[in-house]
C-alpha positions as CSV (number, residue, x, y, z in Angstrom):
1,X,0.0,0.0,0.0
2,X,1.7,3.6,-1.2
3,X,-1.0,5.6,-0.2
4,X,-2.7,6.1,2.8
5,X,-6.2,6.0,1.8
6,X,-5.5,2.5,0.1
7,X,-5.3,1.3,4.0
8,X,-9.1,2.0,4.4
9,X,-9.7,0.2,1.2
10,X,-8.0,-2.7,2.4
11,X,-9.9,-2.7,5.7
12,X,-13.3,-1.7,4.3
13,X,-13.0,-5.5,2.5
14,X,-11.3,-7.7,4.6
15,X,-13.1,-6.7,7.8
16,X,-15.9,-4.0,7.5
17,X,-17.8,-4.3,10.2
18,X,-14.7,-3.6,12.3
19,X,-14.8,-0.4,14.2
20,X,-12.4,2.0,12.9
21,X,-14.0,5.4,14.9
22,X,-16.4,6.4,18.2
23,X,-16.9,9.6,18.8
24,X,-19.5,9.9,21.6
25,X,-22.4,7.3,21.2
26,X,-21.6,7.4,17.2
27,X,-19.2,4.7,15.4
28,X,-18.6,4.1,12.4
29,X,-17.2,0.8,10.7
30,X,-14.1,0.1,8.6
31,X,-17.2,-0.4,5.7
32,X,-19.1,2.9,6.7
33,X,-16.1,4.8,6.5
34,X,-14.2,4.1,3.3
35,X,-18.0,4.6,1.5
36,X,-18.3,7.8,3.2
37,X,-14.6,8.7,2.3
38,X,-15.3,7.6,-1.4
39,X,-18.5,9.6,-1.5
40,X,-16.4,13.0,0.1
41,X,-14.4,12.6,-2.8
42,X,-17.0,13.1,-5.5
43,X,-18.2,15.6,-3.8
44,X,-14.8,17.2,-3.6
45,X,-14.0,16.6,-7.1
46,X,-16.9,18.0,-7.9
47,X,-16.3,21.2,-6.1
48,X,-13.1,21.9,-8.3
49,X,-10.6,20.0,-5.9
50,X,-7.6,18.8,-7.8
51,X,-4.8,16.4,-7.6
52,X,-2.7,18.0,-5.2
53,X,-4.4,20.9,-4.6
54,X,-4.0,22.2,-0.7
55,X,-7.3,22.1,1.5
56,X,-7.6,23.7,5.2
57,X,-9.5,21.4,7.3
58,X,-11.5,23.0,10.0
59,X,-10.3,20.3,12.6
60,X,-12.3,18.9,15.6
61,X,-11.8,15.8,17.0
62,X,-14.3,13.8,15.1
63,X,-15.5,11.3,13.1
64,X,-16.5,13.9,10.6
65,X,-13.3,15.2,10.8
66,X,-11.6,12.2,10.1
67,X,-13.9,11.4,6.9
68,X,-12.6,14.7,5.4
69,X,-9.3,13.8,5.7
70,X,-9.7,10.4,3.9
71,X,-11.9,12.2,1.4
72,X,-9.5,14.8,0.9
73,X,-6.1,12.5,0.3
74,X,-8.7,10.1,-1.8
75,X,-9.3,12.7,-3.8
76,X,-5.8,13.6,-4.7
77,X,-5.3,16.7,-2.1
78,X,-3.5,17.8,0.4
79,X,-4.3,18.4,4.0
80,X,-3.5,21.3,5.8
81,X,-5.2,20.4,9.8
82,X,-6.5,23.9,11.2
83,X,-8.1,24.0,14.8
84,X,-12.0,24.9,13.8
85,X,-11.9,27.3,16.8
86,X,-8.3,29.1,15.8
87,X,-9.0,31.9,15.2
88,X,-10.3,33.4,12.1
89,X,-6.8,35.7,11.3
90,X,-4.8,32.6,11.9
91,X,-7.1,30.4,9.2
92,X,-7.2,32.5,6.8
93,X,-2.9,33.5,7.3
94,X,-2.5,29.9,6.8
95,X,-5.1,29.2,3.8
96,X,-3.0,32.3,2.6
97,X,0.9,31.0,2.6
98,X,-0.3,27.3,1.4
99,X,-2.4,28.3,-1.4
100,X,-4.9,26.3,-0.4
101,X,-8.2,25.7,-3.3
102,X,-10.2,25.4,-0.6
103,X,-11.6,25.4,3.5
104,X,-13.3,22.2,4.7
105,X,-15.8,22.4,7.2
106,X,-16.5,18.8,7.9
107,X,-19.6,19.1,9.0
108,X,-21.0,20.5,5.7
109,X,-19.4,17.9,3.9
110,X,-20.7,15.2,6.0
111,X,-24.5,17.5,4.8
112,X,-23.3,16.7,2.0
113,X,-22.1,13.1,1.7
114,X,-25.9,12.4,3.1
115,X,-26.9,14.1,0.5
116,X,-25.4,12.1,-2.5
117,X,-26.4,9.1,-4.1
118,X,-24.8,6.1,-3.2
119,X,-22.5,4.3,-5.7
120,X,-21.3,8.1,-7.1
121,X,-18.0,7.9,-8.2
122,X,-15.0,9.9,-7.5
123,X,-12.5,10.7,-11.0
124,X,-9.3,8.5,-10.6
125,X,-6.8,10.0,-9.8
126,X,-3.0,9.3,-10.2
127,X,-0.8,9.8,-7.4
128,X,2.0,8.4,-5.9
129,X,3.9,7.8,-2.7
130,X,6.2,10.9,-3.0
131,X,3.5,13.3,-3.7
132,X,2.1,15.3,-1.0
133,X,-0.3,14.4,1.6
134,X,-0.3,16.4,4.2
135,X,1.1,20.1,5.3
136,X,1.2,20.8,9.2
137,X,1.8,23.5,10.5
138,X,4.3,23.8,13.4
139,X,3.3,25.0,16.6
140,X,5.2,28.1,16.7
141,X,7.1,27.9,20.3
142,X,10.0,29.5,18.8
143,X,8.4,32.2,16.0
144,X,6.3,32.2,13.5
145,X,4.3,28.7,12.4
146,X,6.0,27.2,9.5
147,X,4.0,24.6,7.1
148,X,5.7,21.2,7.2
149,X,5.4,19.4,4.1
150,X,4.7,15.5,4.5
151,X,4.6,13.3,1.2
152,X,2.5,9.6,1.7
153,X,5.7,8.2,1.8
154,X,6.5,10.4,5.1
155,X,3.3,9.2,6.8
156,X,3.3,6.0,5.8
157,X,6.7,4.7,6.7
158,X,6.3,6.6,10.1
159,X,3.0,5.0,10.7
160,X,4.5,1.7,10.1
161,X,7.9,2.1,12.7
162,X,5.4,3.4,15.3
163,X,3.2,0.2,14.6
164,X,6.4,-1.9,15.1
165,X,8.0,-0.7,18.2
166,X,4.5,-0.1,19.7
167,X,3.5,-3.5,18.7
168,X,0.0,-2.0,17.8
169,X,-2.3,-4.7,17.0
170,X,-6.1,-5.0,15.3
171,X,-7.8,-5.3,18.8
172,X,-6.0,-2.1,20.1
173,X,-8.8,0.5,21.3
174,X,-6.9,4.1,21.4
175,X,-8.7,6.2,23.4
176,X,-6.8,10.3,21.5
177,X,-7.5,13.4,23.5
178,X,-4.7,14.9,21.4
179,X,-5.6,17.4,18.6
180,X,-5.7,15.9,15.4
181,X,-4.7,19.8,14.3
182,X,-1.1,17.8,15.1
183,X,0.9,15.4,14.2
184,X,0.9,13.3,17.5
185,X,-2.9,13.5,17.3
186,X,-3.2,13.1,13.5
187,X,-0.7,9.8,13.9
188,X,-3.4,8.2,16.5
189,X,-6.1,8.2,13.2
190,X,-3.2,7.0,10.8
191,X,-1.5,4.0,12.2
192,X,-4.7,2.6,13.7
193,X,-5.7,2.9,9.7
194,X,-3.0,1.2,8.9
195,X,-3.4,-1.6,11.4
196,X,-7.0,-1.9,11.3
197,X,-7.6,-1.1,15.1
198,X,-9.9,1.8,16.5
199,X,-9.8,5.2,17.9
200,X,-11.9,6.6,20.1
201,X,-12.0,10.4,19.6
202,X,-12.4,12.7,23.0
203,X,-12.6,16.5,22.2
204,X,-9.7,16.9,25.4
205,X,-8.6,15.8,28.8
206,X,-10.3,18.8,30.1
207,X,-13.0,16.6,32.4
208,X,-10.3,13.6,33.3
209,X,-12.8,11.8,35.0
210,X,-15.0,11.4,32.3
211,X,-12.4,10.4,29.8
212,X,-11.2,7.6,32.1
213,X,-14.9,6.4,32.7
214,X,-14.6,5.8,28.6
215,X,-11.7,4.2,28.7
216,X,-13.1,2.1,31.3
217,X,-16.5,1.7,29.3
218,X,-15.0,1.1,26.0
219,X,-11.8,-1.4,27.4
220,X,-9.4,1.2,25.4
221,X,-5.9,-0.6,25.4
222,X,-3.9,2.7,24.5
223,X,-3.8,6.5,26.1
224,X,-1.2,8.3,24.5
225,X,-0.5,11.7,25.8
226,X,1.7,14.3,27.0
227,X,3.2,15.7,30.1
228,X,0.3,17.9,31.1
229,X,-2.4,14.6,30.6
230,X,-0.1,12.5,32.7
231,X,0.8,15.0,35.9
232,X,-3.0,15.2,36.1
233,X,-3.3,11.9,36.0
234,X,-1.0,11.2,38.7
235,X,-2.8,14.1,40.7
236,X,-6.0,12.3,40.8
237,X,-4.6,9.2,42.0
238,X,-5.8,6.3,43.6
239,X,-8.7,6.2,41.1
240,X,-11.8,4.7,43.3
241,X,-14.3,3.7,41.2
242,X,-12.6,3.4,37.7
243,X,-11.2,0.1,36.5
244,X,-8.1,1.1,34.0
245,X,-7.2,-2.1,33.6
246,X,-7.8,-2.6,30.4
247,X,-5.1,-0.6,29.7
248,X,-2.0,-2.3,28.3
249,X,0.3,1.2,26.5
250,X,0.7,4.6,27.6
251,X,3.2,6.9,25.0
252,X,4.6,10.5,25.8
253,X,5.5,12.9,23.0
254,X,5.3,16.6,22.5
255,X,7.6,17.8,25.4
256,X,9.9,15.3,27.6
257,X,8.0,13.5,31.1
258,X,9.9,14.1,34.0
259,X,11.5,11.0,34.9
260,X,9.9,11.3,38.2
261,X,6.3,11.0,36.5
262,X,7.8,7.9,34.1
263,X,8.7,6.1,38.1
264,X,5.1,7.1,39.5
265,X,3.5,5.9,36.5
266,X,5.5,2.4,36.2
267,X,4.2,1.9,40.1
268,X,0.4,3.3,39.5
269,X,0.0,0.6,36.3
270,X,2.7,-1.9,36.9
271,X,1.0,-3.9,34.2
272,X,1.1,-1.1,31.2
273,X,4.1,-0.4,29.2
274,X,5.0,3.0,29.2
275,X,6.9,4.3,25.9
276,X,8.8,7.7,26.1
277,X,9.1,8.8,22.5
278,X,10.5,12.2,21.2
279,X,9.6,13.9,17.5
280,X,8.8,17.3,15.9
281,X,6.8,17.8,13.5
282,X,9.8,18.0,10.9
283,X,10.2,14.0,11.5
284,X,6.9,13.3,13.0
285,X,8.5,10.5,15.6
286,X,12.0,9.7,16.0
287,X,13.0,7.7,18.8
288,X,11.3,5.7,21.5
289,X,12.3,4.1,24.9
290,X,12.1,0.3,25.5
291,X,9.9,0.4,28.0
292,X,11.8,-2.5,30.1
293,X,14.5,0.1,30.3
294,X,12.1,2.7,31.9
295,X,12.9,1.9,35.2
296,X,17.0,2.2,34.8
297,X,16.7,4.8,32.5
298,X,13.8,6.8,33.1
299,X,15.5,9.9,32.2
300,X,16.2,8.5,28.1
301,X,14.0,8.8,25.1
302,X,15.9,5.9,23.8
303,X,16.9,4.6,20.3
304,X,16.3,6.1,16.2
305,X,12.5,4.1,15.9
306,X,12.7,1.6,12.6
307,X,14.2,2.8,9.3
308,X,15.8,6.2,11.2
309,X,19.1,6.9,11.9
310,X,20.2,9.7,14.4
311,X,23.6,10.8,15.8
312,X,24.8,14.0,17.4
313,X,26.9,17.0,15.6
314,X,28.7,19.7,17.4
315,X,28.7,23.5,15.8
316,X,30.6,22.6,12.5
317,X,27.8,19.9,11.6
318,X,30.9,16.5,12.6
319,X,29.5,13.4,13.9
320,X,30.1,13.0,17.4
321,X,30.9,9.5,19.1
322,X,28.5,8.1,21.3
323,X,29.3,9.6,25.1
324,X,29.0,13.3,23.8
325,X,26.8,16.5,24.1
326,X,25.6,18.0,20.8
327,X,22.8,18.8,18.2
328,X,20.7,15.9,17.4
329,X,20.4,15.1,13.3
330,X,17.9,12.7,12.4
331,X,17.8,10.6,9.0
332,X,15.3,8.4,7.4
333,X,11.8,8.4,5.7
334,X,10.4,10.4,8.2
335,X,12.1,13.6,7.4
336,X,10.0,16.3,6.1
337,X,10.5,17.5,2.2
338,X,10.7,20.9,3.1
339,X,8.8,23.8,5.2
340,X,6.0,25.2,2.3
341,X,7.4,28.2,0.5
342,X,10.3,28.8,2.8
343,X,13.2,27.8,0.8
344,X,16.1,29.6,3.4
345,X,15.0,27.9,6.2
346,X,14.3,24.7,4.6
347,X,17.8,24.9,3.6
348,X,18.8,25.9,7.6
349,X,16.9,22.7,8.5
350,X,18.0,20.3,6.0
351,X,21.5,19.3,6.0
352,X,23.7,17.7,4.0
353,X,23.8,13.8,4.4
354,X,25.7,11.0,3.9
355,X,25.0,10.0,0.7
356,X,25.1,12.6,-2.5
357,X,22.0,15.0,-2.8
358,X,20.4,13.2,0.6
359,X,18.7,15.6,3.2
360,X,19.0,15.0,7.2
361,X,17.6,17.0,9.8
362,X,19.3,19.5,12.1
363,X,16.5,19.5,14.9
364,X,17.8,22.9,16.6
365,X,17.7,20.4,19.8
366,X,20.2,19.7,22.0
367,X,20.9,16.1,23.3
368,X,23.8,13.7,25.0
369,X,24.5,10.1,24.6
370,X,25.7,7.3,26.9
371,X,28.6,4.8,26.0
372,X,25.3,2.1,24.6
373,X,24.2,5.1,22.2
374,X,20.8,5.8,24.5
375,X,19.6,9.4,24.0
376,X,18.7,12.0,26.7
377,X,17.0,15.5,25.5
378,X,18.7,18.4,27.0
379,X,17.0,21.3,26.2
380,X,16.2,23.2,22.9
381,X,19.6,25.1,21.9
382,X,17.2,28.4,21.8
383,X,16.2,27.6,25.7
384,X,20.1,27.3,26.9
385,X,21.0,30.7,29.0
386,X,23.9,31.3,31.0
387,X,24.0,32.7,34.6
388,X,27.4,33.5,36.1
389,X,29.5,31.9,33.1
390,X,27.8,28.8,33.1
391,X,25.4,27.3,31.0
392,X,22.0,26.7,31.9
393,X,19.6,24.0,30.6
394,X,15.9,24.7,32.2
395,X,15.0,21.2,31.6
396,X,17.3,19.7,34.1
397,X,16.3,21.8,36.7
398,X,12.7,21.1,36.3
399,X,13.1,17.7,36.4
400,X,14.5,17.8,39.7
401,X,11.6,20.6,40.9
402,X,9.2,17.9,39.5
403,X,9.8,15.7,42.0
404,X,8.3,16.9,44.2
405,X,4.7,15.6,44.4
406,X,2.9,19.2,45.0
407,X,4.5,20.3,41.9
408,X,1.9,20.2,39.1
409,X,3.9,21.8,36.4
410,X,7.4,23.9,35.9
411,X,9.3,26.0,33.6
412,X,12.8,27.2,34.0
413,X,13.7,30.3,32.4
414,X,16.4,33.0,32.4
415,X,15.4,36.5,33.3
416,X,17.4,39.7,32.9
417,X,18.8,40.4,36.5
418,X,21.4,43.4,37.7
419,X,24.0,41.5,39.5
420,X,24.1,38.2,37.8
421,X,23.3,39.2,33.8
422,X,21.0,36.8,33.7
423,X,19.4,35.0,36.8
424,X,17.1,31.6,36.9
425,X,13.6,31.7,37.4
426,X,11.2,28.9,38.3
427,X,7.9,29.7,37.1
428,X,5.5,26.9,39.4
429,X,1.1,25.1,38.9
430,X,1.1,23.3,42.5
431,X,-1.0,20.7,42.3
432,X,-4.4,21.9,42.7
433,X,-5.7,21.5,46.7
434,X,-2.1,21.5,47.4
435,X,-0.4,24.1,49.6
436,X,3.6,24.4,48.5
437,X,5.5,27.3,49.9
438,X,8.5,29.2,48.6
439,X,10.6,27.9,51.4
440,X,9.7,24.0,51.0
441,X,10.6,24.7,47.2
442,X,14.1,26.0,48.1
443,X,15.2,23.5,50.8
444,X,14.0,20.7,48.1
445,X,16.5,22.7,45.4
446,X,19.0,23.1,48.0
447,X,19.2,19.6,48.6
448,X,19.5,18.5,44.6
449,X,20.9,20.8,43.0
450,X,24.5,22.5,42.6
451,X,24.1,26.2,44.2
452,X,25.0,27.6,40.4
453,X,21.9,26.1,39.0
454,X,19.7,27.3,42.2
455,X,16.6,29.3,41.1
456,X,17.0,32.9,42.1
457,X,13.7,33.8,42.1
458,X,10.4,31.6,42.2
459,X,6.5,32.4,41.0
460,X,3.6,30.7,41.8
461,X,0.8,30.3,38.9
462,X,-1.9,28.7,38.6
463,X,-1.3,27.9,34.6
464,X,1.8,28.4,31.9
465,X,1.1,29.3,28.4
466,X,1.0,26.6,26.1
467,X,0.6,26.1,22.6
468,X,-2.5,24.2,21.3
469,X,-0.1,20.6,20.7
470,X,1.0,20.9,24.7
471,X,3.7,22.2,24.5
472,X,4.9,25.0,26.7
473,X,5.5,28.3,25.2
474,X,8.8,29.3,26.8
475,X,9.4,32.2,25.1
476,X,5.9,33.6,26.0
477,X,6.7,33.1,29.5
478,X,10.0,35.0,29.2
479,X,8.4,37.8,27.6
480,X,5.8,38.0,30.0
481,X,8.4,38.4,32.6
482,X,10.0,41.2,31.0
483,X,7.0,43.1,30.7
């Protein structure tokens, strides 16, 4: 199978009364959905959409949602995930740099998939695997969104090394609280296509307990998530009344889990396997931790996932041996093509590889390897600051704050600061219902942590700004402080 629609196909006539989506008290069948993906493409065709024409997708976590992507890619687009409550500026800024044809609303095509007759055909369309599927566009924690451009072939051999190490199977229930506006949330709705397994779509982990009464209802096997979804998790623990033992795989992406939360989490489900994983959306996924090294090395996102290479370069771009500190460079199928209409930074992003006219990735992230080549995430070289001639990396620092238990989330920044240049600042969410003082914070840092790295000044909050994938918006948070 080349492209990714096929993978419905496939389903739709080996198995199609399988669940492929639940949204709610709605499901729809591997059968039910490639018909209503095949009729979405007339319609689209109809419309004027052409072979790789790009469409914005106003993107809810749906199964109406979902149909519009298949309809869209059957059809011989592109999609381009917007969130249907962005706001209208930032839809139409995007619709602008893509070029898109057209803006989905996947409700009104779901009007009008009703409304056609069944057995309408679609016009065939050539395409193949190195032609574009899908452009995402970046989160923007570090400037302006950029659009990622993903050929089939991207998605498809991702899909399939995620599948692998995972060990995803046809039975597999995914319960995906994650925007499908991204790529962690999108890859929930591809590789269980691929598979043949089933999603179940939740609009957000905004009322925990009724997303873990679903999971408990429905007998979902996997909860992928992020940092945030899991420290409220472990906040609401013991859970009296819910049975989560259906459970057998909980992932991480988006932004590293403390290894604090990866030891709590291995005690709370002693019976799920916990994969750390780490990505951008310039490579989708790119490694994963065996979870039966968890325990040892909590701290590690592990090894390249199937068909990906990565090794570490210091500032002239050599490869450094395994035991060193530099940039992280990935290689493999799951490298972007380019970002859309942005040729200088494309060319800032993709390197020169090993082979004559081949592409890696220069992640702009800054990592270290042991002497068995297992990865740890440092910190994004833009987040590094130094304070009294020594380099700072917030993430270590937070992951000794996280430790403690009343701390509900943390960011480490550098702040402008008279005597020292630049000072450290710990910006703190206690746990809700939890009282944490100032003092009890410091005596904890005092304990852990060498007195250079010390914060020098602390804030209580009762949020931190984030963008709409999870992920924290450092540089909003510095900027706030400067204000």
């Amino acid at each position: 199978m080349f492209l990714l629609h096929d993978w419905i196909a496939s389903h739709a006539a080996c198995s199609p009364d399988r669940t492929a989506l639940v949204e709610g008290d709605r499901t729809l069948s591997f059968g039910d959905l490639e018909r209503r993906s095949a009729l979405g493409s007339a319609v689209l065709s109809a419309a004027g959409l052409a072979p790789g024409d790009r469409a914005v997708i106003l993107t809810r976590n749906s199964i109406d949602t979902v149909v519009a992507f298949w309809a869209t890619l059957r059809a011989g687009g592109v999609i381009v995930p917007v969130g249907a409550d962005d706001r209208p500026e930032r839809i139409q800024t995007i619709a602008n740099d893509c070029g898109a044809r057209t803006t989905i609303a996947p409700d009104k095509l779901a009007a009008a998939i009703d409304g056609t007759r069944a057995g309408t055909r679609a016009p065939s369309v050539e395409r193949i695997d190195q032609d574009l599927a899908a452009i995402i566009y970046t989160s923007g924690t570090s400037g302006e969104p950029k659009g990622v451009m993903l050929a089939h072939r991207n998605l498809a051999n991702t899909s399939a090394a995620i599948a692998q190490y995972l060990g995803q199977r046809t039975d597999d229930v995914t319960c995906c609280v994650l925007p499908l506006t991204f790529s962690y949330g999108l890859f929930q709705v591809f590789v269980a296509a691929m598979v043949g397994s089933s999603v179940v779509l939740e609009s957000s982990f905004a009322y925990p307990f009724d997303v873990l009464r679903r999971i408990q209802q429905l007998r979902a096997t996997m909860l992928p998530g992020v940092p945030t979804l899991f420290g409220r998790l472990l906040g609401m623990l013991p859970l009296d009344g819910i049975d989560l033992g259906s459970l057998r795989i909980m992932t991480n992406a988006a932004a590293a889990l403390p290894p604090s939360h990866v030891q709590r989490l291995a005690e709370a489900f002693p019976k799920v396997a916990f994969f750390a994983m780490y990505g951008q959306t310039e490579c989708t996924r790119a490694t994963y931790l065996d979870p039966a090294l968890a325990a040892s090395f909590a701290d590690s996102v592990g090894r390249p996932i199937p068909n990906c290479e990565a090794w570490l370069v210091d500032e002239q771009h050599r490869r450094l041996p395994n035991g060193s500190e530099g940039e992280l460079v990935i290689r493999g199928a799951n490298v972007m093509r380019g970002y859309w209409g942005r040729p200088e930074q494309t060319a800032a992003k993709l390197i020169e590889g090993p082979l004559p006219n081949e592409r890696v990735l220069l992640t702009g992230d800054r990592f270290r390897t042991d002497a068995s080549g297992l990865l740890y995430f440092i910190s994004r070289n833009d987040d590094i600051f130094k304070c009294r001639g020594e380099k700072v990396a917030p993430a270590a620092i937070e992951h000794v704050l996280y430790q403690m238990p009343e701390i509900a989330e943390v960011a480490v920044i550098g702040v402008e600061d008279a005597s020292d240049g630049m000072a450290i600042k710990a910006v703190i969410v206690p746990v809700e219902g939890q009282q944490l003082s100032e003092q009890r914070i410091r005596k904890h840092c005092r304990a852990h942590l060498d007195p250079t790295f010390m914060p020098k000044f602390i804030e209580m909050r009762s949020t931190l700004p984030k963008t709409d994938s999870g992920k924290l918006r450092r540089r909003a948070l510095v900027e706030e402080t400067v204000r």
